[in-house]
C-alpha positions as CSV (number, residue, x, y, z in Angstrom):
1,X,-33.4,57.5,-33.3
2,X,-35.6,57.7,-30.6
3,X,-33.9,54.2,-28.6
4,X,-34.2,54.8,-25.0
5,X,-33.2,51.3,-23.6
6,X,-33.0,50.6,-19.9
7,X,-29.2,49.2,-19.2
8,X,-27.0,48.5,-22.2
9,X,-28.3,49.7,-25.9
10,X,-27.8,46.5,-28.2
11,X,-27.6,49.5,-31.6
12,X,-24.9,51.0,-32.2
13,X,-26.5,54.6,-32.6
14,X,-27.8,54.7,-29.3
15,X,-25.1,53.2,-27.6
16,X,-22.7,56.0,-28.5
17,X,-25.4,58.9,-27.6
18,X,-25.8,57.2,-24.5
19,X,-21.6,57.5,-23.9
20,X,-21.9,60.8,-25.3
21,X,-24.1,61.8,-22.2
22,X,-22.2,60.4,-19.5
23,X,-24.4,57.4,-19.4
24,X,-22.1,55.0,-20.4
25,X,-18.2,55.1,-20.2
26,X,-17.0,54.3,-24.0
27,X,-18.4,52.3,-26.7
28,X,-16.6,49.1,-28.0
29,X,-15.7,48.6,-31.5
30,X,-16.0,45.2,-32.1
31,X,-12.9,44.6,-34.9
32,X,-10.8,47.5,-36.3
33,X,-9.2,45.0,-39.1
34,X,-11.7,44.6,-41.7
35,X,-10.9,45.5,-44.9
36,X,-12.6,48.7,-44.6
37,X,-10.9,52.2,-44.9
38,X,-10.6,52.3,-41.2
39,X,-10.8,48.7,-41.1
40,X,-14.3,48.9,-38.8
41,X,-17.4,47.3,-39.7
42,X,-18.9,49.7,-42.5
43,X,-23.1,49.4,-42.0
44,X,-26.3,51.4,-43.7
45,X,-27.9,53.6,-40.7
46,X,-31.0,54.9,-41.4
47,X,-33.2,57.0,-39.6
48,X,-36.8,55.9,-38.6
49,X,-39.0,58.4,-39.9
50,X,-37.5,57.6,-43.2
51,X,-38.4,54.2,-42.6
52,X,-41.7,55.4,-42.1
53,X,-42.2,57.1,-44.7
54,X,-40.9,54.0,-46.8
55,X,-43.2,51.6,-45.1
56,X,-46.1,54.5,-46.4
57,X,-44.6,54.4,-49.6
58,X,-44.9,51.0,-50.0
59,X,-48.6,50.5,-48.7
60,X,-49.5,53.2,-51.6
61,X,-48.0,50.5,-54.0
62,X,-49.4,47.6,-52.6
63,X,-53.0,49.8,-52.5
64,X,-52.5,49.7,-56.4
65,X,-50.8,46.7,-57.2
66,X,-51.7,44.3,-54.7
67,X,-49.3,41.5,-54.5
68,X,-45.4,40.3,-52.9
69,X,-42.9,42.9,-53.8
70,X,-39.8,43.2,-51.6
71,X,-38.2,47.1,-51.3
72,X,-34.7,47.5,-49.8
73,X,-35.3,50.5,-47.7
74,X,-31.7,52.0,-46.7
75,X,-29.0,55.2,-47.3
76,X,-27.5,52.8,-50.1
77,X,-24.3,54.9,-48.2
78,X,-22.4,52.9,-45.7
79,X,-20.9,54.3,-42.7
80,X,-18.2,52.8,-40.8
81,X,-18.6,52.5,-36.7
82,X,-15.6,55.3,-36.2
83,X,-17.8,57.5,-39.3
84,X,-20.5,57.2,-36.8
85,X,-18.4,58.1,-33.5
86,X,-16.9,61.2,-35.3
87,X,-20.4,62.4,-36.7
88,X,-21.7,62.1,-33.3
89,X,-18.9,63.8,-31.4
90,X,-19.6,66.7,-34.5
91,X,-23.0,66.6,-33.4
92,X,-22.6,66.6,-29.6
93,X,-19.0,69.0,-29.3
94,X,-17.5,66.1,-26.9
95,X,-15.3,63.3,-27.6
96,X,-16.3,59.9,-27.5
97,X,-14.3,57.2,-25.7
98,X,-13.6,54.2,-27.7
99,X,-12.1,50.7,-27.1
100,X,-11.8,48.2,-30.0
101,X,-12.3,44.6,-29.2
102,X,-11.9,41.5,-30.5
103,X,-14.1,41.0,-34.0
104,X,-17.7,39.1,-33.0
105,X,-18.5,35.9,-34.8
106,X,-20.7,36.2,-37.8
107,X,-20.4,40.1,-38.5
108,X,-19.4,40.8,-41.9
109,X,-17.6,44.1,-42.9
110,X,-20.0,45.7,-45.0
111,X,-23.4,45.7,-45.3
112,X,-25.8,47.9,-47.0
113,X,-29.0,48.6,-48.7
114,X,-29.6,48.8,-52.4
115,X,-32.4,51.5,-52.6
116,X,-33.2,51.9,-56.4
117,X,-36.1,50.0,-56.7
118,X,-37.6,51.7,-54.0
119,X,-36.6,55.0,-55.5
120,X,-38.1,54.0,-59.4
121,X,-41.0,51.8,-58.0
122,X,-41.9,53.9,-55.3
123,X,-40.6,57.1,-55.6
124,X,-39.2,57.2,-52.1
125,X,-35.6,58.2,-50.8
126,X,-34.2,58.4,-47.4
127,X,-33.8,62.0,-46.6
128,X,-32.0,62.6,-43.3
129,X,-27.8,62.4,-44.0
130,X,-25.7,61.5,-41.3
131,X,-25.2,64.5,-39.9
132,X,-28.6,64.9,-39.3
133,X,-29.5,61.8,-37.9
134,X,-26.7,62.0,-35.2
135,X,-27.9,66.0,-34.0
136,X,-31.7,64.5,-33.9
137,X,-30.6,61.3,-31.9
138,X,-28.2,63.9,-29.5
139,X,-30.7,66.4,-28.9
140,X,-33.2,63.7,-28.1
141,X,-30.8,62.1,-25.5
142,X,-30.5,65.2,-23.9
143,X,-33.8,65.9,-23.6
144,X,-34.6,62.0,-22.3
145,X,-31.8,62.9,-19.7
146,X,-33.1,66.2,-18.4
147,X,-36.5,64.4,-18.4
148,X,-35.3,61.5,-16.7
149,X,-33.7,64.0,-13.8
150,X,-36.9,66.0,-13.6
151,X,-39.1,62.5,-13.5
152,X,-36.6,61.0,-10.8
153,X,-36.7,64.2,-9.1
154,X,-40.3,64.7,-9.0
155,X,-41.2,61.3,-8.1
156,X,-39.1,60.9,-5.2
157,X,-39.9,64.1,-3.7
158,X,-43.4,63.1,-3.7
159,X,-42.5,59.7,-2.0
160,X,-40.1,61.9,0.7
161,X,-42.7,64.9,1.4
């Protein structure tokens, strides 16, 4: 949440806002036969304040216990790539263009985080659902865009005049 890459997004959460505000024209689904409900790839998405407030979680610990400990810090939910299109057409009230391509090489079809020892160890949770995270990463696109209009406009008005 918060991705506002010049061109073409490499994640796949702002690669669909960016289709969802005209940016872009549809997002690719990269394999739609992996044994998966809807047979796309099924991933943890996570949003990055609840990241943050993992990362602080963790320095807490390490203040008190210094030492190597590693903390999975995820949903422990996965959410398919079509989950993710729906939530954000839910979100944004349009429909999202998709195509479905050709599986990439390497990707596996699920892959998620195991967050109970960062839950018993460090009392931390993720706390934005799904829902959430797609409205927070909508609303910020739209307000990227209108700011990106009123930046272009401005600047180039002071260039002409």
């Amino acid at each position: 949440i918060g991705e506002d890459p010049i061109g073409r997004p490499n994640n796949l959460m702002p690669f669909i806002a960016q289709v969802a505000v005209g940016r872009l024209p549809y997002v690719n689904i990269f394999g739609t036969d992996y044994d998966t409900p809807d047979g796309t790839g099924v991933r943890d998405y996570i949003h990055v304040v609840d990241v943050a407030t993992g990362h602080i979680a963790a320095f807490k610990q390490f203040e008190k216990n210094c030492g190597l400990k590693v903390y999975n810090l995820g949903t422990g939910k996965g959410y398919s790539v079509l989950d993710m299109i729906k939530a954000l057409e839910k979100a944004s009230g349009k429909t999202i263009p998709y195509k479905a391509c050709p599986r990439r090489p390497g990707d596996l079809a699920n892959v998620y985080a195991d967050p109970t020892l960062a839950s018993k160890e460090l009392g931390w949770t993720a706390e934005r659902d799904l829902d959430e995270m797609c409205k927070l990463s909508f609303d910020l696109k739209i307000i990227l865009k209108r700011g990106h209009f009123f930046l272009n406009h401005n600047t180039q008005s002071h260039h002409t005049g």
